[in-house]
C-alpha positions in Angstrom: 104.8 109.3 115.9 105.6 109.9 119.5 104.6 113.1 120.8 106.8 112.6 123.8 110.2 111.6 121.4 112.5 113.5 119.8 113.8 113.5 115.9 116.5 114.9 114.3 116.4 118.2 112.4 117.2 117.7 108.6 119.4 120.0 106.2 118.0 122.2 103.7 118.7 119.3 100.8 117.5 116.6 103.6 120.1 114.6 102.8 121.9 114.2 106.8 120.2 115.1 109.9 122.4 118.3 110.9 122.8 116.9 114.8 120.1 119.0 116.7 117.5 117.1 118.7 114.3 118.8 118.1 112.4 117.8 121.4 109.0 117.9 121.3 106.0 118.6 123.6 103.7 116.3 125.3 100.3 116.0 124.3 99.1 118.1 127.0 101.4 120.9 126.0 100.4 120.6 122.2 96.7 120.9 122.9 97.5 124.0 124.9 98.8 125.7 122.4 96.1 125.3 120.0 93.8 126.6 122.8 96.1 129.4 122.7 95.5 129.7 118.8 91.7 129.5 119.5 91.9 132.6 121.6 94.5 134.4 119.7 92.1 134.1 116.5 89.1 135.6 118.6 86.7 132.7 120.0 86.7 131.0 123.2 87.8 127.6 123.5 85.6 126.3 126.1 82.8 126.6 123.8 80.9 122.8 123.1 82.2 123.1 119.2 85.7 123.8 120.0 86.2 121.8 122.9 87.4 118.7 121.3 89.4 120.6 118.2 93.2 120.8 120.2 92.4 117.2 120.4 91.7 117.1 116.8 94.3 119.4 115.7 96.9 117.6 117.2 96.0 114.3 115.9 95.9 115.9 112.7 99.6 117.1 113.0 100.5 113.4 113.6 98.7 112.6 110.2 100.2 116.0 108.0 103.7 116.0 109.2 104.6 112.5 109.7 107.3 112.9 107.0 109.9 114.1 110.1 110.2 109.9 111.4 110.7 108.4 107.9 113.7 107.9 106.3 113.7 109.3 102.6 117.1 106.6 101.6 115.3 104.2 103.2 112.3 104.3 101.0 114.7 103.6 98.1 117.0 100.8 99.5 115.4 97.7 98.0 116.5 98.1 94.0 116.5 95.7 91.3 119.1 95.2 89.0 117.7 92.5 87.2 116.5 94.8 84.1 117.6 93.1 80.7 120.0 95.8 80.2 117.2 98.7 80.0 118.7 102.2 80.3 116.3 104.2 78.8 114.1 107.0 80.8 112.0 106.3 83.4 109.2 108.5 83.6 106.0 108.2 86.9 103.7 111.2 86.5 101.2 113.2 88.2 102.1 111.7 91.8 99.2 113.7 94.1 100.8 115.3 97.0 99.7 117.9 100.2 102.1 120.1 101.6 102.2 122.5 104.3 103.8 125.8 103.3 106.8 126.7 106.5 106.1 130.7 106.2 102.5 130.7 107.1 101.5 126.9 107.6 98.9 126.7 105.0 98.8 124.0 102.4 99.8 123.6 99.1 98.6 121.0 96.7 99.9 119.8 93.3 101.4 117.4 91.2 104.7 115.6 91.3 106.7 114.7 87.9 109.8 112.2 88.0 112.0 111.1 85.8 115.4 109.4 85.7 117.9 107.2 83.3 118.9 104.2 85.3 123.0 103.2 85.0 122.7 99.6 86.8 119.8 99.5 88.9 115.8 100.6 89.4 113.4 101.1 92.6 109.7 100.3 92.1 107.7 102.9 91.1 105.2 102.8 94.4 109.2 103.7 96.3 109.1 106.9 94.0 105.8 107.8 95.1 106.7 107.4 98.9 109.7 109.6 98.5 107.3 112.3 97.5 105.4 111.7 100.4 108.4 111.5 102.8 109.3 115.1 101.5 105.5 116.4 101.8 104.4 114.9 104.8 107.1 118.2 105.9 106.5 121.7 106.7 108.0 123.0 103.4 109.1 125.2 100.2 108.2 124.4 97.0 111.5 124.9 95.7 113.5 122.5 98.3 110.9 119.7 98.1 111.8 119.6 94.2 115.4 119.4 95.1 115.0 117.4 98.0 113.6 114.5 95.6 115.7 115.0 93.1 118.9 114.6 95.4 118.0 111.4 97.4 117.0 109.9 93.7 120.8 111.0 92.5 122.2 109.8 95.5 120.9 106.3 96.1 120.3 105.3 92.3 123.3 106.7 90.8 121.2 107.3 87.7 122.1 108.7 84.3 120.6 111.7 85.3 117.7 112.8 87.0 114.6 115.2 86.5 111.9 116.4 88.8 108.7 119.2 87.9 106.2 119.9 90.9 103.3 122.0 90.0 101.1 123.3 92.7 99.0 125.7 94.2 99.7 127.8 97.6 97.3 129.0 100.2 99.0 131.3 101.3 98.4 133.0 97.5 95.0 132.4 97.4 93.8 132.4 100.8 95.2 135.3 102.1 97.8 138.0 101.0 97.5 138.8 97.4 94.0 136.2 96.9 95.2 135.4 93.6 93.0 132.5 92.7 93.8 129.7 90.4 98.0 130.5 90.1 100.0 127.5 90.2 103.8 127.5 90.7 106.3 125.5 88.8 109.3 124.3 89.5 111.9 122.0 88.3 115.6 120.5 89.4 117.3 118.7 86.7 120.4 116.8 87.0 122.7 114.7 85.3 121.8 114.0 81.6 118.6 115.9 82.1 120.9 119.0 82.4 123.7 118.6 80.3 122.4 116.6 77.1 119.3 119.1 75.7 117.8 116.1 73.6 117.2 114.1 76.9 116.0 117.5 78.5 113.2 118.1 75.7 112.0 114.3 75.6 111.2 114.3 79.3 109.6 117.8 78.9 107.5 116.6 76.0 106.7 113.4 78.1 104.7 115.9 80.1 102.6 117.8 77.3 101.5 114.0 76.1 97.5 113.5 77.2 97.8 110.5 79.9 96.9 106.7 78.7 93.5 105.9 79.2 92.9 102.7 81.0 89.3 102.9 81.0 89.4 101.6 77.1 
């Protein structure tokens, strides 16, 4: 990621950039501002164990946020349609992700579910887990990175239907505010067959209560 380029800011379902350059600082200007942080939070920045931490920080930002240069359709434009005629669901569970929450820039941490009924063609299943990364590696809300998977699944596969559960927990709940230790938000955005066919809808849900496959054995 350039610190000296520009992207494009996405729209709410990040499926089209909606036209406005985002320009961003240099690298100088970044580490400023976390100096600026420093003081605003009550130490002094010129201290030996903060000196090299806007340095850190903004390296860091590269690492957490690197989600703004890829290209979510992108991640899903190699598919196979070589598949013997299989149409039934696909299910990739318990994809690991970290998030930064956009209201107070605190993490959240949980699990990604993802499901979907292929019509004519499937994407490798490491593509599904990059698409949750593209999403993450974002400053976010739970709600519109479940729908923002969802849609650029619907969209480039053309599926039967698709289905998408994200369970995780927010630091901004447990790390200031309410403190509420050990809640974890669900959420889920179901398309297709998933929504309209209640069969389909239970299966995948049941999918989810089954105790993983041990491959230790």
């Amino acid at each position: 990621m350039d610190m000296k380029g520009q992207h494009f800011m996405t729209s709410k379902t990040g499926k089209k950039p909606t036209g406005k350059k985002i320009a961003r600082p240099t690298q100088t200007q970044a580490e400023e501002a976390v100096r600026t942080l420093i003081r605003w939070a009550g130490d002094d920045p010129d201290r030996e164990g903060l000196l090299d931490t806007p340095k850190r920080v903004t390296k860091s930002y590269l690492e957490f946020f690197k989600g703004y240069d890829a290209d979510p359709k992108q991640v899903l434009s190699r598919t196979f349609k070589d598949v013997e005629g299989y149409d039934e669901m696909i299910v990739l569970r318990d994809i690991n992700f970290e998030s930064y929450c956009e209201h107070h820039m605190v993490p959240f941490i949980g699990r990604v579910h993802v499901a979907y009924i292929p019509s004519d063609k499937v994407v490798g299943l490491s593509k599904l887990a990059r698409l949750v990364d593209v999403f993450a590696k974002r400053l976010q809300i739970q709600e519109k990175f479940t729908a923002q998977i969802a849609t650029t699944l619907n969209d480039i596969l053309k599926p039967r239907g698709v289905a998408v559960v994200v369970e995780a927990s927010h630091m901004c709940m447990t790390t200031r505010g309410v403190h509420k230790h050990g809640t974890v938000m669900q959420t889920s955005h179901l398309l297709g067959l998933f929504r309209k066919d209640p069969r389909t809808r239970q299966e995948f849900f049941s999918l989810l209560t089954v105790p993983p496959f041990n491959t230790s054995r």
